[in-house]
C-alpha positions as CSV (number, residue, x, y, z in Angstrom):
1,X,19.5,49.7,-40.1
2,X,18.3,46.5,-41.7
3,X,21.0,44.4,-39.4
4,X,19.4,46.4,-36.2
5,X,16.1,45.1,-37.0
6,X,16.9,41.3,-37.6
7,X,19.7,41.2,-34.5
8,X,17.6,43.3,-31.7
9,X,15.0,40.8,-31.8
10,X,17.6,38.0,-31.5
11,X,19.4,39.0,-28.8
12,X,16.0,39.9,-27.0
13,X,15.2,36.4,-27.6
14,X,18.3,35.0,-26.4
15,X,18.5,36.9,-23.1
16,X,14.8,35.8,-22.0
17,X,15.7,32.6,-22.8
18,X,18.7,33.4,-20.3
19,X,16.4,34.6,-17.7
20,X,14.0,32.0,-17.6
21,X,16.8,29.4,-17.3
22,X,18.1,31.3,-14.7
23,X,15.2,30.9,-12.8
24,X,14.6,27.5,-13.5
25,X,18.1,26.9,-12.0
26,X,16.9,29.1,-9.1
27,X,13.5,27.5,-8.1
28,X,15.2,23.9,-8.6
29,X,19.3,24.2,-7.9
30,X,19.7,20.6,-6.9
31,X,17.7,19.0,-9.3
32,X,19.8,15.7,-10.9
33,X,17.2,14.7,-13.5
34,X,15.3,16.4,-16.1
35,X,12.7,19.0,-14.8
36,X,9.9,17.5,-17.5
37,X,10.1,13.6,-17.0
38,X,9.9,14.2,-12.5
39,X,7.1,16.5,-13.3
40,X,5.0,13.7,-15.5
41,X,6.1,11.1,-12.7
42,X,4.5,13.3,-10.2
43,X,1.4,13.9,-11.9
44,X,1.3,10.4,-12.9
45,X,1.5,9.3,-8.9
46,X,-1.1,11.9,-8.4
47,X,-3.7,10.2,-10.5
48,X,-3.6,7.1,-8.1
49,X,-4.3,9.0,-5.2
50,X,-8.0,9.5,-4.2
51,X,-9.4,12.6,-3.3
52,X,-12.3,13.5,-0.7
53,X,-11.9,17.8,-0.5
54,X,-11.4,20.3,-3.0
55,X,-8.6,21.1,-1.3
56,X,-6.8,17.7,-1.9
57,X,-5.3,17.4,-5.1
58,X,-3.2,21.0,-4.7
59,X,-2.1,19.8,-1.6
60,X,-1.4,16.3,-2.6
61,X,0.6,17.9,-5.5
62,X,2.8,20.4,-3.3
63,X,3.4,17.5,-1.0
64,X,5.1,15.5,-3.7
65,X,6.7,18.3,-5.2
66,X,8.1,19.0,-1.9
67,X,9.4,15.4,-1.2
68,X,11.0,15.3,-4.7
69,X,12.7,18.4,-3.5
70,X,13.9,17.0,-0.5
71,X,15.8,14.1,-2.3
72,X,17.5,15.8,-4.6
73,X,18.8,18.2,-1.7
74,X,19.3,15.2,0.3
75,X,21.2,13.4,-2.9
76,X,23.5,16.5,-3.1
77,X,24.8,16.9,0.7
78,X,24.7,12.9,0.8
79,X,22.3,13.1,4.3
80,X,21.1,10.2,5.4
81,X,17.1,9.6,6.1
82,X,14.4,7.5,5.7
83,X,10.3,7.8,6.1
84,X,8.8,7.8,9.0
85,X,5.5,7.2,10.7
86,X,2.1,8.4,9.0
87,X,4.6,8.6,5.5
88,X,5.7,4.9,6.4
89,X,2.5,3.4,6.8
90,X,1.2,4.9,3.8
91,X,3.9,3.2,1.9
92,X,3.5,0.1,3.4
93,X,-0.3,0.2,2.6
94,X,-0.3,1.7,-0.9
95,X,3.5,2.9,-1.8
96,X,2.1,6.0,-2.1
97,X,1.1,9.6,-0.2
98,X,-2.3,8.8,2.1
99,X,-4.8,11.1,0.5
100,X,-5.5,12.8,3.7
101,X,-2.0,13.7,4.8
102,X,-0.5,17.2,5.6
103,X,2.6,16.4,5.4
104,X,5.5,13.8,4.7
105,X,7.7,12.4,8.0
106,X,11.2,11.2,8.1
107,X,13.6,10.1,10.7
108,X,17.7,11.1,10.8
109,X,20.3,10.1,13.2
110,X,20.0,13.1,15.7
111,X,23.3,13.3,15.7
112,X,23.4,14.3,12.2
113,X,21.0,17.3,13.0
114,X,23.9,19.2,12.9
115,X,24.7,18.7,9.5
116,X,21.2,20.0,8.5
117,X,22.3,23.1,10.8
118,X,25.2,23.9,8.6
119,X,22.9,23.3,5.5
120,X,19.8,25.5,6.5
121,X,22.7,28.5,6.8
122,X,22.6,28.0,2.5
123,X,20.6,30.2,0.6
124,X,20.0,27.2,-1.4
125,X,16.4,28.1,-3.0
126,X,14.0,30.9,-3.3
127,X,10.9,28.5,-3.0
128,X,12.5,26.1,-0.3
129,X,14.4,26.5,3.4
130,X,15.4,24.1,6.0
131,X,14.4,25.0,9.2
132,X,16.3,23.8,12.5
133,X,15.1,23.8,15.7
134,X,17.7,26.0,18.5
135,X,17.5,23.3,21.0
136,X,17.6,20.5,18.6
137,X,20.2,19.0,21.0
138,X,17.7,18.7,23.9
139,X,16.3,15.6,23.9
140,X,13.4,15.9,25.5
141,X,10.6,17.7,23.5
142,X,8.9,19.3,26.4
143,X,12.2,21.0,27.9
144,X,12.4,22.8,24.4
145,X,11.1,25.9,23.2
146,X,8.8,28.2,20.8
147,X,11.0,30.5,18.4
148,X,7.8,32.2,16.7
149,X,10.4,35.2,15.8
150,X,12.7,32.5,13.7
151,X,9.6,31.0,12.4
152,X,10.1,28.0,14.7
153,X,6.7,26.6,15.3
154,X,7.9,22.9,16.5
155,X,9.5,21.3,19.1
156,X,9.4,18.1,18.8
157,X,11.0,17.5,15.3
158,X,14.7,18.6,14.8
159,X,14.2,20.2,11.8
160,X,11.5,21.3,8.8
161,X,11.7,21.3,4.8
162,X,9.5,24.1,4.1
163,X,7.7,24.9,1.0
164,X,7.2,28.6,1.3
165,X,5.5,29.0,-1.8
166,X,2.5,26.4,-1.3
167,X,3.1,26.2,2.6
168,X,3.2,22.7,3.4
169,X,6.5,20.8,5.1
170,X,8.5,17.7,5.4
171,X,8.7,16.9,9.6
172,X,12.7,15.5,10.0
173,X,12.1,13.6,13.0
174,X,15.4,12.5,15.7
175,X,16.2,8.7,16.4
176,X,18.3,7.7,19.0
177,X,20.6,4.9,19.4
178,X,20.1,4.6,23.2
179,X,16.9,4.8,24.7
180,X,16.7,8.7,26.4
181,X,15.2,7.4,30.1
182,X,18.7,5.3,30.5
183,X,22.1,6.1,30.5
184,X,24.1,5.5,27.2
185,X,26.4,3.1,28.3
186,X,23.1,1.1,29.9
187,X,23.7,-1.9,27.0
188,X,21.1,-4.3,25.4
189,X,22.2,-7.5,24.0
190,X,21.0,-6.4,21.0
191,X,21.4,-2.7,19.4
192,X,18.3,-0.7,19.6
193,X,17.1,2.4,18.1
194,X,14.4,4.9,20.5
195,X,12.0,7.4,19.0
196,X,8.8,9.1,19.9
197,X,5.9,6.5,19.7
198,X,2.1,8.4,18.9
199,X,1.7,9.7,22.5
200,X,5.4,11.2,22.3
201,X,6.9,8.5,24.7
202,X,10.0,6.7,23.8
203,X,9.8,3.6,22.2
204,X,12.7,0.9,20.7
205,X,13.3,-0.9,18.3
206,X,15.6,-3.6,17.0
207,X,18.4,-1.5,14.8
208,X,18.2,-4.2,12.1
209,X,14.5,-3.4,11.5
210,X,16.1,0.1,10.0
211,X,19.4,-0.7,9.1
212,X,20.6,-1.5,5.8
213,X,17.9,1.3,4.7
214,X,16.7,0.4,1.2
215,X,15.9,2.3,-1.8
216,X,12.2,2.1,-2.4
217,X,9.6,4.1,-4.3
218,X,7.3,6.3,-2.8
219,X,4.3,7.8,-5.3
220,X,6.8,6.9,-8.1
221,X,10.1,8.5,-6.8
222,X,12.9,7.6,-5.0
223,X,13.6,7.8,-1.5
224,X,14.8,5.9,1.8
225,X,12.8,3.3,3.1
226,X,13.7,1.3,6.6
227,X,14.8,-2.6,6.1
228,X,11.8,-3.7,7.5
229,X,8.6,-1.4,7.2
230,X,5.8,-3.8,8.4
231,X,7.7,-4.7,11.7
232,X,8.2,-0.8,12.1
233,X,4.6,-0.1,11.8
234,X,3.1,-2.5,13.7
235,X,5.4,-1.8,16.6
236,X,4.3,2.0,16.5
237,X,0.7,1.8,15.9
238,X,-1.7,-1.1,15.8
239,X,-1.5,-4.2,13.9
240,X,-4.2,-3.2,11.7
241,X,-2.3,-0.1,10.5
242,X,0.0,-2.5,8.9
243,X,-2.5,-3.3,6.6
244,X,-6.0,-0.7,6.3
245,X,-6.4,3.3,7.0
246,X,-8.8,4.2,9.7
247,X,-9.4,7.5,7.7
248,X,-12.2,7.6,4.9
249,X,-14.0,9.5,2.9
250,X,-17.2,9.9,4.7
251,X,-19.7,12.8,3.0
252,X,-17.0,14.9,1.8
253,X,-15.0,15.0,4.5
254,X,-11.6,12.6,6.1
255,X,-13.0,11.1,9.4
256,X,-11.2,9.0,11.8
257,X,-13.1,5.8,12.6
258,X,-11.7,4.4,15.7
259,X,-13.4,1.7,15.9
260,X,-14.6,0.6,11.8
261,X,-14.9,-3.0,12.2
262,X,-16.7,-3.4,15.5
263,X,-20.1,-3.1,14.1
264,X,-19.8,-6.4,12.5
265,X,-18.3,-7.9,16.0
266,X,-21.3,-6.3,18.2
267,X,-24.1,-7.7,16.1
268,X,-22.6,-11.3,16.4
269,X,-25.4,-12.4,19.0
270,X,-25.7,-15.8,20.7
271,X,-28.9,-17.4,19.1
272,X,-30.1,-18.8,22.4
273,X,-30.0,-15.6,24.0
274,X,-31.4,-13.1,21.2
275,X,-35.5,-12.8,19.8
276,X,-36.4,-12.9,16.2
277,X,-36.2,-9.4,15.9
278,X,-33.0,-8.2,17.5
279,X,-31.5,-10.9,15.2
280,X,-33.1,-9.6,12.5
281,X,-31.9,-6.0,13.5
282,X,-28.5,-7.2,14.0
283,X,-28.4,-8.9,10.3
284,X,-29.8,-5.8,8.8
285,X,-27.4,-3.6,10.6
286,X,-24.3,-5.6,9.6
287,X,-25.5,-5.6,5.5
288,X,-25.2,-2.0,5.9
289,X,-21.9,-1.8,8.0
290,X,-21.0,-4.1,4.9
291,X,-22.2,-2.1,2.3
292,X,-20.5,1.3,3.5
293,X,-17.6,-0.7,3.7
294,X,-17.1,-1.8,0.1
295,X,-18.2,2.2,-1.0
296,X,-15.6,3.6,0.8
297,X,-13.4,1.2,-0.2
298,X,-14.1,2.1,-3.6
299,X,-13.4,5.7,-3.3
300,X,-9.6,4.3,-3.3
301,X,-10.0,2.6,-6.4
302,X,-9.6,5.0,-9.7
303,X,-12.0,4.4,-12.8
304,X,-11.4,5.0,-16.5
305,X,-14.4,3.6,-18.3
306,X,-18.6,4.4,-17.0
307,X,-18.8,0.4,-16.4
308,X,-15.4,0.5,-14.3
309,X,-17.3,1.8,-10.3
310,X,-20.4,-1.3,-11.3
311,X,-17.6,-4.2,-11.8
312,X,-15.4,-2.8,-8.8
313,X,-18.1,-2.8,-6.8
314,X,-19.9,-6.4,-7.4
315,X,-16.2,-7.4,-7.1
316,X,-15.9,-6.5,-3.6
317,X,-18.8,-7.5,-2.4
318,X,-18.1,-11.1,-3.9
319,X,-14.9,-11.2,-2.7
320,X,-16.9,-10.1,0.9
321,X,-19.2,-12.7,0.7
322,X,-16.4,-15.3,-0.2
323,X,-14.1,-14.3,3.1
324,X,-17.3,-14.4,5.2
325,X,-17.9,-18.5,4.3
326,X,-14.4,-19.2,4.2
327,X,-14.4,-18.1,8.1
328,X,-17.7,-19.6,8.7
329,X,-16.7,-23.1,7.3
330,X,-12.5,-22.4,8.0
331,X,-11.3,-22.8,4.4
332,X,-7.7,-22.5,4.4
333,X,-6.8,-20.5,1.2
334,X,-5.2,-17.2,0.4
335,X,-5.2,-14.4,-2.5
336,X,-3.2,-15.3,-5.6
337,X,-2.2,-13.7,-9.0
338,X,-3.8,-10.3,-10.2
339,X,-5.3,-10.1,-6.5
340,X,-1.8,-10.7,-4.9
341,X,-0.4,-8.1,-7.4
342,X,-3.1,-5.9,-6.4
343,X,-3.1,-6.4,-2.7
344,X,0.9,-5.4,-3.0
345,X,0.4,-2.6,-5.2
346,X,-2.2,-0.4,-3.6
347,X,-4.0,-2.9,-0.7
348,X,-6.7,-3.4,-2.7
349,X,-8.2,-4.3,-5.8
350,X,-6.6,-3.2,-9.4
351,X,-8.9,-0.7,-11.1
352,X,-9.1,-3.0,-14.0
353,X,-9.4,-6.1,-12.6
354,X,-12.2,-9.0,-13.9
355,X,-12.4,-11.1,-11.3
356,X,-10.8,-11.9,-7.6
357,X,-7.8,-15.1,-7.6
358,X,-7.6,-17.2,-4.2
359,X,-5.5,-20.3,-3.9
360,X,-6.3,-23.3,-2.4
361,X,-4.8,-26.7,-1.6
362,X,-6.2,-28.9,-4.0
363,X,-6.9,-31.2,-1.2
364,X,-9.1,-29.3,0.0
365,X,-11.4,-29.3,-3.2
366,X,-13.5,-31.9,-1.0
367,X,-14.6,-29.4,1.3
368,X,-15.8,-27.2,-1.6
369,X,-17.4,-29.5,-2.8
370,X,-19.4,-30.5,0.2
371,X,-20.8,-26.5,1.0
372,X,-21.8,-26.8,-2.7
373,X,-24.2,-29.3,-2.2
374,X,-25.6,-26.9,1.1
375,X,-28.0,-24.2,0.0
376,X,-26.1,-22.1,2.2
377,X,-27.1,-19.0,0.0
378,X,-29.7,-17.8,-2.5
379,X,-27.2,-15.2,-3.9
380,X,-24.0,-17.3,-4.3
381,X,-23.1,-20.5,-5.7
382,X,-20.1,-22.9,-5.4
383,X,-18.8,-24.8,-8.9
384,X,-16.3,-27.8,-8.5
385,X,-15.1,-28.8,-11.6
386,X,-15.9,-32.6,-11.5
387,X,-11.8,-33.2,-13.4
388,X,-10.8,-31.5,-10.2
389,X,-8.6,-34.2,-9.3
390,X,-7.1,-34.3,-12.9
391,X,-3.4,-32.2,-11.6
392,X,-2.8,-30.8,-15.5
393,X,-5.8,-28.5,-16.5
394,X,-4.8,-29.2,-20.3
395,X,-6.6,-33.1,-19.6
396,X,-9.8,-31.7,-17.9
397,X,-12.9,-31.1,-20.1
398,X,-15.7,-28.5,-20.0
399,X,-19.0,-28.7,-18.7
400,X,-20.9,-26.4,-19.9
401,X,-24.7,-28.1,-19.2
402,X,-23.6,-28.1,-16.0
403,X,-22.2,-24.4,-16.0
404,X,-18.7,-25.3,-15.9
405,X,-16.9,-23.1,-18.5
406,X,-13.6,-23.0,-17.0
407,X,-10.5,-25.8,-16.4
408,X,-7.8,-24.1,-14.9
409,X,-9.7,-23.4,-11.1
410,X,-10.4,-26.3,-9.5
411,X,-14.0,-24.2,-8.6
412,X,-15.7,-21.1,-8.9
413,X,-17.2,-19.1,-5.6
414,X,-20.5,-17.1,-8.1
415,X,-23.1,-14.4,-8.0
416,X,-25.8,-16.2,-9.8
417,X,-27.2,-12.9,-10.9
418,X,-24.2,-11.6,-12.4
419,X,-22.0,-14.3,-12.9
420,X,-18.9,-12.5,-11.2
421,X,-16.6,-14.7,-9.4
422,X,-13.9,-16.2,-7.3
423,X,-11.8,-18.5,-9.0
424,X,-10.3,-20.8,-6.9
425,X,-6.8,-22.4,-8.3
426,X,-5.2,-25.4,-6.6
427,X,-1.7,-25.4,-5.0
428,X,0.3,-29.1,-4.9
429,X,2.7,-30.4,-2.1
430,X,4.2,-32.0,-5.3
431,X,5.6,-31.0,-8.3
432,X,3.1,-32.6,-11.6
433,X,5.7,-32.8,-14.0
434,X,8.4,-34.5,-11.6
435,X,6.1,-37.4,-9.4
436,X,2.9,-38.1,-8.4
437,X,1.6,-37.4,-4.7
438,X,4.4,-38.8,-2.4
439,X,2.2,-41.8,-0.1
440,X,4.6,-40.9,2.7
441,X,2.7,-39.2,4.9
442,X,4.7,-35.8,5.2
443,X,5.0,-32.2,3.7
444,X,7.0,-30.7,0.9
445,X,9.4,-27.9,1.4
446,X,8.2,-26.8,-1.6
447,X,4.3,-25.9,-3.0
448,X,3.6,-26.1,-6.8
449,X,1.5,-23.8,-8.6
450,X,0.7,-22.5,-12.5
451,X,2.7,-19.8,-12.9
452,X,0.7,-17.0,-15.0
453,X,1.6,-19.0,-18.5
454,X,-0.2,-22.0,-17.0
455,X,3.3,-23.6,-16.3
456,X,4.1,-25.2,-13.3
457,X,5.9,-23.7,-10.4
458,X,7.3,-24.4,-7.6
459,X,8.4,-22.4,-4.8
460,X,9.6,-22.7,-1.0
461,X,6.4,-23.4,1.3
462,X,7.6,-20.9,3.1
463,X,6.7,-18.2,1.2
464,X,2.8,-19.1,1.7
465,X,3.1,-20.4,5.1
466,X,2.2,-19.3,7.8
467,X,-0.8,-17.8,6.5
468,X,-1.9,-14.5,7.9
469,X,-4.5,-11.9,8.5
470,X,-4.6,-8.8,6.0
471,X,-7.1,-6.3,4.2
472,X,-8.1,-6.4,1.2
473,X,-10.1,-3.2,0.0
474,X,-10.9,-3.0,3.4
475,X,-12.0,-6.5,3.8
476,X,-10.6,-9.0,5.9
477,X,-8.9,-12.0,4.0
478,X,-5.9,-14.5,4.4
479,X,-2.8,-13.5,2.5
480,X,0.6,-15.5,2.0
481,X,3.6,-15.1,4.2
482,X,5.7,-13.8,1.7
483,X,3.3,-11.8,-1.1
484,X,5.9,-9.7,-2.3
485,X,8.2,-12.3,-3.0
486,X,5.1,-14.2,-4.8
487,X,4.7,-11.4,-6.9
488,X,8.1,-10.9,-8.0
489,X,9.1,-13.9,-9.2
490,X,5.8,-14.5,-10.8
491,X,5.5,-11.2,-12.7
492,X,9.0,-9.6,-12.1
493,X,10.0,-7.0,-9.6
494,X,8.7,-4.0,-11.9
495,X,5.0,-5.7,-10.8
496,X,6.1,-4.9,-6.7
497,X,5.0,-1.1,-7.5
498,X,3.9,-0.7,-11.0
499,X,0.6,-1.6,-12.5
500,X,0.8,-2.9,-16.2
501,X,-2.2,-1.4,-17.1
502,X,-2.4,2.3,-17.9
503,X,-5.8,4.4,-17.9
504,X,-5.6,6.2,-22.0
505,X,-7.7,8.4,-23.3
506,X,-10.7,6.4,-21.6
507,X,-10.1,2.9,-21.9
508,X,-7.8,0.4,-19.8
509,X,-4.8,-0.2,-21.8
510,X,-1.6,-2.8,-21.4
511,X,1.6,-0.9,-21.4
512,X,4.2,-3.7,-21.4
């Protein structure tokens, strides 16, 4: 009887333990990795992602739960995707869900809709289905049909990845390779790919802008990205959408602003033309278009410590304030180091950040120093340091009577109140440790730098060159041609996607 009483309990222990693996194995039967470690990634993501509702952070998390899902299905039956649209410029803004989205979007081959037929026929999952649209086959979206009664409430995607449990979807969109208004054996000189632009009419693209897909992360996970994103996005949508999201947080709620920026452009008035006071209104009225820029800028930006939203915020608006005289006085210089890794990262600031890096050609120092001698603000000041012209830092000396407590920037853009800044470093058409300045008047192919060990660094001027328009945090600045590349060879690929600095138990923390 003694025997009964020890074994009972065992074997009851050993058949829930069955059960619950059972259904484990049930909720997740295509899983390659281990259940714990893609749960903390996903929960990790999810503390990057701002929210604005009560509603956001459950549906954020089912979102991401259901992508990770999808590639593990995906991985299984080998089916070929990549993002798509709103998911695509999300990634290319931030590598990560848009806080406001309902739902992920991908892109197959339609042709291979009919592998996702023979797949949604598999009683793969209890929480999970794949749904197929009947007339996936028609090409044209409005020639399809309802099928309420199959629980077909789409027509113009092929197919849905439905999360029954937590109701939210992944949209699996078609892509042609011949353009549906012309006859398939109409040819281009180059190979094209056509799928539904915003207004659902057929747009093409160049096939090499997908193809080879790459393996990217999204959020932290794996999945299919096209070859090139930003050529993808601003062919479907607006060149700005490369770059900033005209959603925001706006008094607890995502609102679309259509038109953000034109505040700033309608109260540029010609002075000849304009009284005292509409001047003055127009000034007033673009500091506060200004001010609810940086704020809702900030709501992307996480905190960790009480002094973290205070910092952020004087960061911005210096870095504002900077862009705005660089374009009044056309300074020709672009973000550098942390704020490179940061404007790759998420588009915008890192949460931790001290200060805001810009590059400059050290030729240019001149012109820096000429608008410090201006009093072209009571705010802001400009420092040169007067060893500018020194190339290695390591010779230059401080000058602290004259507030020059730095040797590395050639100057300093500073709030006098606060003492937050802009450092400004200097980039070389000539390597320092090789030869001086050639006198030939031409260019390098190559610009030289300090690396982030303060060792020189050359690289091909072609990487900075031409310079171009992005956002920053919302604010308009110059960036290099190539920023990615920047940032990988000057803090290693893992820098691309992943911040160094971890948010522990309250304080900002360097995790490798």
């Amino acid at each position: 009887m003694r025997y009964y009483r020890i074994i009972l309990p065992i074997l009851f222990g050993l058949i829930l333990a069955m059960a619950l693996i059972l259904n484990n194995y049930e909720e997740h039967p295509f899983r390659r990795i281990n259940i714990k470690n893609g749960n903390i990634t996903i929960e990790k993501a999810i503390q990057q992602i701002p929210t604005c509702t009560q509603d956001d952070r459950p549906r954020q998390r089912a979102l991401l739960y259901t992508l990770q899902q999808w590639t593990y299905f995906a991985q299984k039956y080998n089916i070929q995707y990549w993002i798509a649209y709103k998911t695509l410029v999300a990634y290319h803004q931030h590598h990560s869900l848009s806080p406001h989205d309902l739902d992920i979007e991908l892109f197959i081959m339609a042709q291979h809709t009919a592998q996702l037929l023979q797949l949604s026929q598999l009683n793969f999952s209890s929480i999970y289905e794949l749904k197929v649209h009947p007339q996936w086959y028609i090409v044209e979206a409005t020639k399809r049909s309802y099928f309420y009664s199959q629980g077909i409430d789409f027509i113009t995607s092929n197919a849905r990845f439905i999360n029954r449990k937590d109701n939210v979807h992944l949209d699996i969109w078609p892509i042609y390779n011949y353009h549906p208004n012309q006859t398939r054996i109409e040819n281009n000189s180059k190979p094209m790919l056509s799928e539904y632009n915003k207004n659902y009419k057929w747009k093409s693209s160049p096939k090499e802008w997908t193809f080879p897909l790459e393996e990217c992360l999204f959020s932290g996970m794996k999945v299919w990205c096209p070859a090139q994103p930003e050529k993808l996005v601003s062919n479907m949508y607006e060149e700005i959408s490369v770059e900033i999201s005209s959603i925001k947080c706006i008094n607890g709620s995502w609102t679309k602003l259509d038109e953000y920026r034109s505040v700033e452009t309608k109260t540029t008035m010609n002075n000849q033309e304009t009284s005292t006071e509409q001047m003055t209104k127009a000034q007033t009225t673009t500091t506060r278009s200004n001010e609810d820029l940086i704020e809702n800028a900030l709501q992307q930006v996480p905190t960790c410590t009480s002094g973290d939203r205070p910092r952020q915020r004087r960061l911005l608006t210096n870095f504002q304030a900077w862009s705005h005289l660089a374009e009044q006085y056309n300074l020709q210089y672009w973000i550098s180091y942390g704020t490179l890794v940061g404007y790759v990262q998420r588009r915008g600031l890192l949460p931790h950040d001290h200060d805001i890096d810009v590059t400059m050609m050290t030729d240019d120092t001149s012109q820096l120093i000429n608008i410090s001698r201006m009093n072209f603000s009571s705010d802001y000041e400009i420092k040169v340091q007067p060893q500018w012209h020194i190339v290695d830092g390591t010779h230059r000396s401080y000058f602290h009577e004259q507030g020059i407590n730095f040797v590395a920037p050639n100057a300093r853009f500073i709030h006098r109140k606060t003492r937050y800044h802009v450092d400004i470093f200097p980039a070389y058409d000539f390597n320092p440790l090789y030869a001086n300045k050639s006198i030939e008047d031409k260019q390098s192919e190559n610009l030289t730098i300090y690396d982030n060990k303060y060792n020189w660094f050359s690289y091909p001027r072609s990487w900075t060159y031409p310079l171009k328009i992005c956002y920053f945090s919302d604010i308009k600045v110059l960036c290099p041609a190539e920023s990615e590349k920047l940032v990988e060879i000057l803090f290693g690929s893992d820098a691309i996607t992943t911040s160094n600095t971890k948010c522990v138990n309250g304080s900002w923390i360097k995790t490798f």
